[in-house]
VEXDREN-2710 file (C-alpha; in Angstrom, 1 decimal):
% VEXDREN-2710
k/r/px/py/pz
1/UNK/100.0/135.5/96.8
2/UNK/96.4/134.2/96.6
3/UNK/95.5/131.6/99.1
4/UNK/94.2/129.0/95.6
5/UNK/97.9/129.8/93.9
6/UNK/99.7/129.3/97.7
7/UNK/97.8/125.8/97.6
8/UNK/98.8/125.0/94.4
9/UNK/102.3/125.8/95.0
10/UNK/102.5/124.1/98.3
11/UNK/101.1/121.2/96.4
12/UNK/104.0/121.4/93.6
13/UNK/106.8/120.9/96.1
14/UNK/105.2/118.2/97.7
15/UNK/104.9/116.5/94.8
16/UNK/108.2/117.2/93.4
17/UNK/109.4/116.2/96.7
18/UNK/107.8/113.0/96.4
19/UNK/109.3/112.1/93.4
20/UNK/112.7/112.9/94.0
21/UNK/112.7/110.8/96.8
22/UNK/111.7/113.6/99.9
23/UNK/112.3/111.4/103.0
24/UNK/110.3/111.3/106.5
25/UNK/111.5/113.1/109.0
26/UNK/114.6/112.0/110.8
27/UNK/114.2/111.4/114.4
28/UNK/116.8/114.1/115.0
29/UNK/114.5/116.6/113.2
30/UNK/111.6/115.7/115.8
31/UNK/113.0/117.8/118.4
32/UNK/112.4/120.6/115.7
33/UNK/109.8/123.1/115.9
34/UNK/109.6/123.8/112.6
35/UNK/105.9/123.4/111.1
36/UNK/105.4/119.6/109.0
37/UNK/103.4/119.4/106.1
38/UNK/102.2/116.2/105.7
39/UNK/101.7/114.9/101.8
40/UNK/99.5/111.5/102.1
41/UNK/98.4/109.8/98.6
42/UNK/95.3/107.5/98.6
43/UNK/95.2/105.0/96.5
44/UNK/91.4/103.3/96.4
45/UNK/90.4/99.8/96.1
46/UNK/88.2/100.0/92.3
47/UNK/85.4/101.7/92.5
48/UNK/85.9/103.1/96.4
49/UNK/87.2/106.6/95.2
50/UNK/83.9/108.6/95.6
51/UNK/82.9/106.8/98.9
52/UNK/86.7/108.0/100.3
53/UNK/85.7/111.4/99.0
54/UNK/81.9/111.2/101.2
55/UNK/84.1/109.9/104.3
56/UNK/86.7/113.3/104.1
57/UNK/83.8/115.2/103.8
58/UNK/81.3/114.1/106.0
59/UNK/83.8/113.0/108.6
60/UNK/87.2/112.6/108.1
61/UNK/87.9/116.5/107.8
62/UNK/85.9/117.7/111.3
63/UNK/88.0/115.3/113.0
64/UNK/91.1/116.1/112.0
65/UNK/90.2/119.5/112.9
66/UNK/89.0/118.2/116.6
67/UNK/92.5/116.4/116.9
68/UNK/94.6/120.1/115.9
69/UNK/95.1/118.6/112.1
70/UNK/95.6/121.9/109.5
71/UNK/94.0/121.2/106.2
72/UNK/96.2/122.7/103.7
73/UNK/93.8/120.9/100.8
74/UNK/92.9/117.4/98.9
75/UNK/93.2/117.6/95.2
76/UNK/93.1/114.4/92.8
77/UNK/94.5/114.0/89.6
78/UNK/92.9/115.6/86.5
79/UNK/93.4/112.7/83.8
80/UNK/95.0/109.4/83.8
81/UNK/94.6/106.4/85.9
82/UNK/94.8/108.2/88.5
83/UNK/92.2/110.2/88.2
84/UNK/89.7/107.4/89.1
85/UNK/91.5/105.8/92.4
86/UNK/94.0/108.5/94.1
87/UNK/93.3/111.2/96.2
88/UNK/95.9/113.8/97.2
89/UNK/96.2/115.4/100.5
90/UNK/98.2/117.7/102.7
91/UNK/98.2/118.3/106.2
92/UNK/99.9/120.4/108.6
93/UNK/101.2/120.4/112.0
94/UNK/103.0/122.4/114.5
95/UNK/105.8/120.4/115.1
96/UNK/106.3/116.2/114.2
97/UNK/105.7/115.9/118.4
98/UNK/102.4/117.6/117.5
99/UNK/101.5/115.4/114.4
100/UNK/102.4/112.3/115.9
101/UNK/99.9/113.3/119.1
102/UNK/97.2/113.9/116.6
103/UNK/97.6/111.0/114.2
104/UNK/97.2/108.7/118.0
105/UNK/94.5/111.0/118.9
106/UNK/92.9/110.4/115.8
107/UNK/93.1/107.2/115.0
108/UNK/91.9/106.0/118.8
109/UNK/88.9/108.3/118.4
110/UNK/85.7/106.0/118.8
111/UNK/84.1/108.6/116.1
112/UNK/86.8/107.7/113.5
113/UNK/86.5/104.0/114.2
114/UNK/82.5/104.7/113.9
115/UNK/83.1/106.5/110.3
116/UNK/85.5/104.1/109.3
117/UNK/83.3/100.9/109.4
118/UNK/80.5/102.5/108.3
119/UNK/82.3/104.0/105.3
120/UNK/83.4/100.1/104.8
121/UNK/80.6/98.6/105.0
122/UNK/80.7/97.3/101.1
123/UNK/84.7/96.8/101.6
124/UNK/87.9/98.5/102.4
125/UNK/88.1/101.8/100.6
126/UNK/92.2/102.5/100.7
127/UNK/94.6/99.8/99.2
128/UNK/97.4/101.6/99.9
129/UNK/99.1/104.8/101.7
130/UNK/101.7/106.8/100.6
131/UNK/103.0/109.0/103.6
132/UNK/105.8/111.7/103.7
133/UNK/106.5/114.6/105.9
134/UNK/108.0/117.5/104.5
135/UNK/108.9/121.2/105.9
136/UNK/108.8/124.1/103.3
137/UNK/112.4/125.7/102.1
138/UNK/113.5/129.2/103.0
139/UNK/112.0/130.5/99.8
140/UNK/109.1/128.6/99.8
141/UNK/105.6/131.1/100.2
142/UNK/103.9/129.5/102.0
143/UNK/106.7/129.9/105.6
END
C-alpha cells in the first residue's frame, strides 16, 4: 500500500473513530506497549487558521520530532466551515508512557513556549482541542 493511501486510511479510522465515540486510553491500557495514534482536531480562533499552519511548520513539527513525536500527517477539511478554522492531525507514539513523556517534554520546552507567544502575538490561535488516542485494529494496514 502506498504511503499517501496508508495516510489516508489511517486518517479514515481516526475519524470514524472519532465519531462513534473512540474513547482515550484507559489507564489499564497504559501498561500496554502497543503503539498510540494520537488524532488531535484544531479548531482556530477566526482568522488564526493560517498562522496555526506557519507555527506547525516552522516550529511546531521539529519539535515534536526533538521530543520522539511521529508525524503520521495534518490534513484540513476540503469544504465546509471547517475548511477555514480546523486543522487535523495525527501523531504517533511508542507506547501511552512514551506519549505522555513527550507531550511533558514538549510542552516545558522553553523553544515551544518561545514559538507559542510569538505565534500569539495578535491573539490566541486555538479555541479549542479535540484529543483522542487510538491504536489501530488487527486488520488495520498501517500495524
Amino acid at each position: 500500500m502506498s504511503m499517501p493511501l496508508r495516510i489516508a486510511v489511517t486518517l479514515a479510522v481516526a475519524i470514524v473513530g472519532l465519531a462513534l465515540g473512540a474513547t482515550a486510553i484507559s489507564a489499564a491500557d497504559a501498561a500496554s506497549s502497543e503503539k498510540v495514534y494520537e488524532l488531535r482536531i484544531y479548531i482556530c480562533n477566526p482568522g488564526k487558521l493560517d498562522a496555526l499552519h506557519a507555527r506547525f511548520r516552522d516550529h511546531t513539527c521539529q519539535l515534536f520530532q526533538k521530543h520522539g513525536m511521529e508525524v503520521v500527517g495534518f490534513w484540513t477539511p476540503t469544504q465546509g466551515a471547517e475548511a477555514k478554522d480546523t486543522l487535523y492531525y495525527i501523531v504517533a507514539f511508542p507506547s501511552v508512557e512514551a506519549q505522555k513523556k513527550a507531550w511533558r517534554a514538549f510542552e516545558t520546552d522553553p523553544e515551544w513556549k518561545r514559538a507559542k507567544g510569538d505565534s500569539e502575538k495578535n491573539g490566541v490561535l486555538v479555541k479549542k482541542v479535540i484529543s483522542k488516542n487510538l491504536t489501530a485494529t488487527d486488520y488495520s494496514p498501517i500495524r
